[in-house]
C-alpha positions as CSV (number, residue, x, y, z in Angstrom):
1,X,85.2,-128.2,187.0
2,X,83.6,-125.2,185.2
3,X,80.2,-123.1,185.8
4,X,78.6,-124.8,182.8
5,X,78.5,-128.2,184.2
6,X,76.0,-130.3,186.1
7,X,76.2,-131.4,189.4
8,X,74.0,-134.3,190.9
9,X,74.5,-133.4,195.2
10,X,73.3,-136.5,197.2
11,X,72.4,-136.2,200.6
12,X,72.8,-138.9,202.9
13,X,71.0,-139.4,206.7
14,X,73.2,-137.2,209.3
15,X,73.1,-134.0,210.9
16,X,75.5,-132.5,208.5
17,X,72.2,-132.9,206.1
18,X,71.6,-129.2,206.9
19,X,75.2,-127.7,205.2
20,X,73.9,-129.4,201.5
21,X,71.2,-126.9,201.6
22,X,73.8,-124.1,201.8
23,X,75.9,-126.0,199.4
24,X,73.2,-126.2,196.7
25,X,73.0,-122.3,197.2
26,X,76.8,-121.8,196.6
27,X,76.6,-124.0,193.7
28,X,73.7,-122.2,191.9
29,X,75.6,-119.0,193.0
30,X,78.6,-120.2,190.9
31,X,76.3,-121.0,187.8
32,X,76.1,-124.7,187.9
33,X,72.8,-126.6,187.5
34,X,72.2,-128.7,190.5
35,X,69.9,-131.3,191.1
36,X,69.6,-133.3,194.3
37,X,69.3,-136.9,195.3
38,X,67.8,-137.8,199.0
39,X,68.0,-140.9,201.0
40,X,65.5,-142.0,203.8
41,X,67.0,-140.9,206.3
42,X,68.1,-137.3,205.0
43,X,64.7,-136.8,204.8
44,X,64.2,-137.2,208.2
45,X,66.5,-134.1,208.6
46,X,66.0,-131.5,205.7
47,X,62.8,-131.8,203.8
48,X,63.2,-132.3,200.1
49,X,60.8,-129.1,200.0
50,X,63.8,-127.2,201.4
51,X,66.1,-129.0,198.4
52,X,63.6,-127.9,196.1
53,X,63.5,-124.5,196.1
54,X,66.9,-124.4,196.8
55,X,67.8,-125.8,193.3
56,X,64.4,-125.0,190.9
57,X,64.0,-128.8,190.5
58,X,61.8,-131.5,191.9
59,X,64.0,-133.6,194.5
60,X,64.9,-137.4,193.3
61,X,63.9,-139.7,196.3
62,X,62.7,-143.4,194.8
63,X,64.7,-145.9,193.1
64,X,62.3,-146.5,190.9
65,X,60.2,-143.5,189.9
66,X,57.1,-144.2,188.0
67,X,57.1,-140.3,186.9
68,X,59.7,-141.7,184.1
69,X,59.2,-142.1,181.1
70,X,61.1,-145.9,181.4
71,X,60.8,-145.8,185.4
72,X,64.8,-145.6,185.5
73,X,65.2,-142.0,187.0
74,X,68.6,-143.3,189.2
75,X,69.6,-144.1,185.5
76,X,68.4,-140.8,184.0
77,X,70.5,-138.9,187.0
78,X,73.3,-140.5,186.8
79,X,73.8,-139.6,182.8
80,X,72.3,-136.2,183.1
81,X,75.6,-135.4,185.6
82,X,79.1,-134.2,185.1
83,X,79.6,-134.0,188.7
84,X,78.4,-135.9,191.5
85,X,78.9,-134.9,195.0
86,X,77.7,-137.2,198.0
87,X,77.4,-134.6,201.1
88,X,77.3,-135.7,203.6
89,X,78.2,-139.0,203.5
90,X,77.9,-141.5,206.4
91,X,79.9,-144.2,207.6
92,X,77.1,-146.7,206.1
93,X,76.9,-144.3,202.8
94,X,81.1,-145.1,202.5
95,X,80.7,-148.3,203.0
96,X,78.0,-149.0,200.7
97,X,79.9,-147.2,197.8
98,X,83.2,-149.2,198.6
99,X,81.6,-152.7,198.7
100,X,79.8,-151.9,195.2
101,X,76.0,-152.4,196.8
102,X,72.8,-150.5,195.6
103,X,69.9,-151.0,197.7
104,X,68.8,-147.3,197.4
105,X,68.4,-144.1,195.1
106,X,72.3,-142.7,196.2
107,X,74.0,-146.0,196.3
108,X,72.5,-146.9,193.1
109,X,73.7,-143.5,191.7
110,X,77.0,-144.0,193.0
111,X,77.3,-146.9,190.7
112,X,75.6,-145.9,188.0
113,X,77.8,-142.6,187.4
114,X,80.8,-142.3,185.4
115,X,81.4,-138.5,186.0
116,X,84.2,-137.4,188.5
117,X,82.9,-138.6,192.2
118,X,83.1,-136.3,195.8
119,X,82.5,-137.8,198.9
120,X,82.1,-135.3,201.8
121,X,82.6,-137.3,204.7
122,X,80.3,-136.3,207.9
123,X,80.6,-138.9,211.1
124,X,81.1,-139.3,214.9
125,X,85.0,-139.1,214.9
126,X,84.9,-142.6,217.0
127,X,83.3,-144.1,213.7
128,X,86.0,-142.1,211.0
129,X,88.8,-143.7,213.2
130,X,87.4,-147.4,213.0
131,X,89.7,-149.8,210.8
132,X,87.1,-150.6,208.7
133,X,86.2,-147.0,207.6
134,X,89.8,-146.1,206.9
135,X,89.8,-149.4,204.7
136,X,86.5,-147.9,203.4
137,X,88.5,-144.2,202.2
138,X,90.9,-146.4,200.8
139,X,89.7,-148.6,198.9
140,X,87.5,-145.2,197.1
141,X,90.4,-143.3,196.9
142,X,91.8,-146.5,194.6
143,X,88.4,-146.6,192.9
144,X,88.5,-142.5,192.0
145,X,86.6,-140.8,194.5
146,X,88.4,-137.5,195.9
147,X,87.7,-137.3,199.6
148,X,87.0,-133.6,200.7
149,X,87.4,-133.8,204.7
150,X,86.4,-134.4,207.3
151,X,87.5,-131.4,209.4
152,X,87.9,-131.0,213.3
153,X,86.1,-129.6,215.8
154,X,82.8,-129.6,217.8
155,X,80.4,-132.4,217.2
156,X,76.6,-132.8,217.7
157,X,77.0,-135.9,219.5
158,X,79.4,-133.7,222.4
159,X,82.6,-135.6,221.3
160,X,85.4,-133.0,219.9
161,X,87.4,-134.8,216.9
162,X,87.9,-135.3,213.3
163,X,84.6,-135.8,211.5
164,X,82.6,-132.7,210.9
165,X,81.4,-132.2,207.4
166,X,83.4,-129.6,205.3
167,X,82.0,-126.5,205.2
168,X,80.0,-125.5,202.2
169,X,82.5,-122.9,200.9
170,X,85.3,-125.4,200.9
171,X,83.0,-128.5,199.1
172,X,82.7,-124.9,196.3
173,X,86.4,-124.1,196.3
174,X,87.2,-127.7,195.6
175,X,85.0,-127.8,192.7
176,X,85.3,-125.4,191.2
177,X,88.7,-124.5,191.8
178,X,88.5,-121.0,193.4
179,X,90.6,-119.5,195.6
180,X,89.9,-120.0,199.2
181,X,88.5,-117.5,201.7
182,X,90.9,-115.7,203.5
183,X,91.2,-113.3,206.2
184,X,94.9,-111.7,204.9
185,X,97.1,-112.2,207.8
186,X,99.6,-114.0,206.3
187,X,98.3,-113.3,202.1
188,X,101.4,-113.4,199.8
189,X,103.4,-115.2,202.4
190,X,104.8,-118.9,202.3
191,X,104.5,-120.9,205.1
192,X,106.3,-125.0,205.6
193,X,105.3,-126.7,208.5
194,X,106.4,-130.0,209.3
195,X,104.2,-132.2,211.5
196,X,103.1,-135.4,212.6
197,X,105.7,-138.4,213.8
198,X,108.8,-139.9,212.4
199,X,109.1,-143.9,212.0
200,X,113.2,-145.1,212.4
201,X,113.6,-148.3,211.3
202,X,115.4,-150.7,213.3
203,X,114.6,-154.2,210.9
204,X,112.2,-154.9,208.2
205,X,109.4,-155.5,210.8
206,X,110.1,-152.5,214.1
207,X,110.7,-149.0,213.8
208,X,110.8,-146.1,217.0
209,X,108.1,-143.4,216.6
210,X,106.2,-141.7,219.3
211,X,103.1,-141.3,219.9
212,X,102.3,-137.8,218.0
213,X,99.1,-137.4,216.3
214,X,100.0,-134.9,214.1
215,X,96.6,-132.7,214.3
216,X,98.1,-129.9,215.7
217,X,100.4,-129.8,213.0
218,X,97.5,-130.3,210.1
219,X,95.2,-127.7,211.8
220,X,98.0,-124.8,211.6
221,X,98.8,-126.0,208.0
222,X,94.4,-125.1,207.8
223,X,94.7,-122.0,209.5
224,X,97.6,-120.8,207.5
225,X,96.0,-121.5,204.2
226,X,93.1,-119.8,205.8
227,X,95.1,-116.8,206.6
228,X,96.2,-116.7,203.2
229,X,99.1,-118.6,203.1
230,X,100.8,-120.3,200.6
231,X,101.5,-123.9,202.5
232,X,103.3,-126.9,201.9
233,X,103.2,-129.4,204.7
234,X,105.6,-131.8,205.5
235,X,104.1,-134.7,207.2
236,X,105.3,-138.1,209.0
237,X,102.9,-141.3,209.4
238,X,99.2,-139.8,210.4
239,X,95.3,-140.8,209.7
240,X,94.4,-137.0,208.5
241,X,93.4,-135.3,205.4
242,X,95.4,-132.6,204.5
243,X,93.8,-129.4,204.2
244,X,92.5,-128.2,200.4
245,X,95.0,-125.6,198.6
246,X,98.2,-127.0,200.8
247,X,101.4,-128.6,199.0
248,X,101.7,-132.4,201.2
249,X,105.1,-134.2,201.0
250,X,105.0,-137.5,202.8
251,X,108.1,-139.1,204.8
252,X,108.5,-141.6,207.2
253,X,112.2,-141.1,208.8
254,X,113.8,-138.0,210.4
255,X,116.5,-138.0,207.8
256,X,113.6,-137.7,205.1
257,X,111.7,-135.0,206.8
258,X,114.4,-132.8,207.0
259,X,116.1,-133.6,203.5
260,X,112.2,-132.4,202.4
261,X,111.8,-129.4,204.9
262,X,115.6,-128.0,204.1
263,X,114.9,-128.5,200.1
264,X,111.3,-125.8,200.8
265,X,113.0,-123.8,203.9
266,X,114.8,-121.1,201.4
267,X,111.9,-120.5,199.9
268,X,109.7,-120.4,203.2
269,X,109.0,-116.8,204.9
270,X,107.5,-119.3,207.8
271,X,108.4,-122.1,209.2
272,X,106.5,-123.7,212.0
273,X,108.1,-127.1,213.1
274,X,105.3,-128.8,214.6
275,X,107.1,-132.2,214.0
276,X,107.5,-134.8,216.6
277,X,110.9,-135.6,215.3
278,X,113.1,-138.7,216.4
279,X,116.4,-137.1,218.5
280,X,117.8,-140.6,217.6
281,X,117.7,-143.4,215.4
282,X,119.1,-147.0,215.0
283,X,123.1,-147.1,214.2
284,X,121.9,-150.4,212.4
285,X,119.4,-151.3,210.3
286,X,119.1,-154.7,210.4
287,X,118.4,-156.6,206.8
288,X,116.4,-159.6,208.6
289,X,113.9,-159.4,211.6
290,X,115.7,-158.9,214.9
291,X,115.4,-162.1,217.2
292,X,115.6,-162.2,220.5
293,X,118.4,-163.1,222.7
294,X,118.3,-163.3,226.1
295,X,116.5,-161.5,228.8
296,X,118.3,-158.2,227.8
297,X,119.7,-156.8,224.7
298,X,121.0,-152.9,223.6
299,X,120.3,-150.6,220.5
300,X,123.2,-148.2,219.6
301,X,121.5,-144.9,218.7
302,X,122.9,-141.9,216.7
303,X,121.6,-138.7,217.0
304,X,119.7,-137.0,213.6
305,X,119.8,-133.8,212.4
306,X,118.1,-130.8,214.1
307,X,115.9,-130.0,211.4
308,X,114.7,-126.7,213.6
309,X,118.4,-125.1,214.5
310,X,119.3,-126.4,210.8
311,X,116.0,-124.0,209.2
312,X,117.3,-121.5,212.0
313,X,120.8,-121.2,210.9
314,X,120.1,-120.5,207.0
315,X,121.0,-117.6,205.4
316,X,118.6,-115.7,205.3
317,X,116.4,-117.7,207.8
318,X,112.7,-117.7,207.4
319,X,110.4,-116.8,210.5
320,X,111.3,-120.4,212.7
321,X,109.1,-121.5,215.2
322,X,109.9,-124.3,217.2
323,X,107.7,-126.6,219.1
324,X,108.7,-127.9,222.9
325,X,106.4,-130.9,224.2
326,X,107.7,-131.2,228.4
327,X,106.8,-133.2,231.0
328,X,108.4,-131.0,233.7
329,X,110.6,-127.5,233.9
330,X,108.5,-126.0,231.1
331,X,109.4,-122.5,230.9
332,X,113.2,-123.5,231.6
333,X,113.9,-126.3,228.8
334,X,111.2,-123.5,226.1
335,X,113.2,-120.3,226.7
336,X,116.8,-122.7,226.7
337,X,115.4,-124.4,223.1
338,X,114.7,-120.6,222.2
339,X,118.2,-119.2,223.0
340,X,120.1,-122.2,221.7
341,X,118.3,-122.9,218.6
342,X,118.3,-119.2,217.8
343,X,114.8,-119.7,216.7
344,X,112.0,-116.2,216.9
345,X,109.7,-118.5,218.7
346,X,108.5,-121.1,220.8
347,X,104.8,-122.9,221.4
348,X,105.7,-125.1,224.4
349,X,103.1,-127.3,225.9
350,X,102.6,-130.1,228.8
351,X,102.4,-133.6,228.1
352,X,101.1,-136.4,230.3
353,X,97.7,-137.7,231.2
354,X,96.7,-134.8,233.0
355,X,97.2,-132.9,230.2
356,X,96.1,-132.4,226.1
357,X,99.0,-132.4,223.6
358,X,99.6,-135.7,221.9
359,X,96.5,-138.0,221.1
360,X,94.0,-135.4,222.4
361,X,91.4,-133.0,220.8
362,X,92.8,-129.9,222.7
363,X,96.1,-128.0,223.8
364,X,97.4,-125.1,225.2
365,X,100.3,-123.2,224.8
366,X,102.9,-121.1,226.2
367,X,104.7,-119.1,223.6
368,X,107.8,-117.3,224.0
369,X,109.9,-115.0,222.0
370,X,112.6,-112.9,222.5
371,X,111.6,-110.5,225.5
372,X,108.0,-111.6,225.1
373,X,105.3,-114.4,225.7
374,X,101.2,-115.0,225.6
375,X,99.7,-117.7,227.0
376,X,97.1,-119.6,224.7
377,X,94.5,-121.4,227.0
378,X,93.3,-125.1,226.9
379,X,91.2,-125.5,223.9
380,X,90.4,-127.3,220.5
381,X,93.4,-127.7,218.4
382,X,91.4,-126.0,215.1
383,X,90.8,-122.7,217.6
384,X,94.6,-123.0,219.3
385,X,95.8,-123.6,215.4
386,X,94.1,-120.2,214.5
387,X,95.2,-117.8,217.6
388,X,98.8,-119.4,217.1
389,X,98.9,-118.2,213.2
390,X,97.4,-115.0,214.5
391,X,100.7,-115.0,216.9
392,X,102.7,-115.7,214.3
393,X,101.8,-113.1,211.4
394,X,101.5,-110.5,214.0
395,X,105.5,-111.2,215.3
396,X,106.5,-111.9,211.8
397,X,105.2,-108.6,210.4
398,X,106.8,-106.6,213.4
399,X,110.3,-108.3,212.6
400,X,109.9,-107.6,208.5
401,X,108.7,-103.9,209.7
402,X,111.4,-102.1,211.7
């Protein structure tokens, strides 16, 4: 998208309603000419006064407006844009779009316009996790829409998860293509990062995973592209949107994950193996569903490749970091993993009920490196993801230093 076109922002009823207003700033900042779209209910947060003088134009709120010429102004809008951006956009909002129904000004826009489509989604992260607002993403992704977020963190409602509006400056950077804000701590550097689960298949129909969300992964892949990173991120099965400006390469398998990371680790000064990765997989695959038989039955397993001692052992080696989920022992099994691996560090963190790690918000973290370690208290995996890349640049620059 360039400065010369025109973007049509809609703002939908939520919390997030607040951001557009410094969104229509950053967009009249990069040149564009912006006019703005409100529903009910966003008016019940930000007035369309606000929107007004935000953007030098009266603010479209009626289906029908009698002020046009031919009382088609959703018609008029949806022409008049090269651009239209729907931020935030609710659960309902998402819905509405995806099932093709028009009962108001911005769901009438939606599909009325034949200009490029952003949806900025902005929800309570027990509703972006629901089935049928996943079905909702993708059935807009088929239909063209490009999905910027949602991000992590705090929400209004108290909960901590995936769901927050993108921040303005990201919606921008999306648009119009810019390079993102950084804060230089790793600028000029590559960084690979593997993350998520691995699937093995045992038949058409089962596979062995575990139960790895993959967030902590997908929040350092953030906060390296934040730092100023140049990312690709290797990811197993999740339900997350990859950060803007970051290089995604999907797998299911351990052997896939680490055919892709060791094809990107020679070129990697980083790389941060946030992976849940399978230590074994199926010696058989069946062709047909496996049936039962009997009251017991046995799986041969084979071991997989250690995709972190197998980065670790190239020549020469990018920064490694290694990841060390226990359950018990976890200073002895981290500082073991780092010695035999020959990695330059290791985030090692409990797992269990009584503890964050897999399928929760938060984590902390106990790093070690050779004759050192820091301690990263409990906390939301966006804030652990940043202090952990902070870690990271300031150990890699010391070993690329002396």
């Amino acid at each position: 998208m360039t400065t010369t076109q025109r973007v049509l922002l809609a703002v939908c009823g939520g919390i997030a309603a607040y951001k557009a207003a410094e969104l229509t700033r950053l967009l009249r900042k990069q040149g564009a000419q912006v006019r703005i779209a409100m529903t009910a209910s966003a008016q019940q947060f930000v007035s369309p006064l606000t929107f007004q003088a935000l953007s030098g134009h009266p603010v479209a709120t009626d289906l029908l407006d009698a002020s046009q010429e031919n009382a088609m102004g959703h018609i008029n809008l949806a022409k008049w844009a090269d651009t239209l951006v729907v931020a935030p956009a609710t659960a309902n909002s998402l819905a509405k779009f995806s099932h093709g129904l028009a009962d108001d000004l911005v769901s009438t826009l939606y599909l009325a316009a034949t200009c490029p489509l952003y949806l900025a989604p902005a929800m309570n992260q027990a509703m972006w996790h629901k089935a049928v607002t996943q079905d909702n993403i993708a059935r807009l992704k088929q239909q063209g829409a490009i999905i910027i977020g949602p991000e992590q963190g705090d929400q209004a409602c108290g909960d901590t998860g995936l769901g927050r509006m993108a921040e303005p400056a990201a919606i921008c950077q999306q648009l119009f293509n810019t390079a993102p804000p950084v804060d230089g701590l790793l600028h000029g550097l590559t960084v690979l990062i593997s993350a998520g689960p691995t699937r093995e298949p045992l038949d058409p129909v089962r596979y062995l995973t575990n139960r790895s969300s993959g967030k902590m992964g997908y929040a350092l892949a953030a906060a390296a592209v934040q730092a100023g990173a140049k990312v690709t991120l290797v990811s197993g099965p999740v339900a997350l949107t990859a950060p803007a400006y970051s290089e995604v390469i999907t797998v299911e398998s351990a052997a896939q994950m680490c055919h892709a990371v060791l094809a990107k680790a020679a070129q990697a000064d980083i790389y941060i193996g946030a992976a849940a990765v399978a230590d074994y997989t199926p010696s058989t695959v069946f062709t047909n569903k496996f049936k039962k038989q009997g009251d017991e039955t046995s799986l041969s397993l084979q071991k997989t490749q250690d995709i972190l001692a197998s980065v670790a052992a190239l020549t020469p080696a990018p920064f490694t970091v290694g990841f060390a989920a226990e359950t018990n022992d976890l200073e002895n099994y981290a500082l073991d993993k780092l010695a035999r691996k020959k990695v330059d560090m290791i985030a090692a963190n409990w797992v269990g009920q009584q503890y964050g790690g897999f399928d929760s918000e938060q984590n902390a973290l106990q790093v070690y490196w050779h004759n050192g370690q820091q301690h990263l208290a409990m906390t939301d995996k966006t804030k652990l993801a940043a202090q952990l890349i902070a870690l990271i640049a300031t150990r890699w620059h010391e070993k690329n230093t002396t």
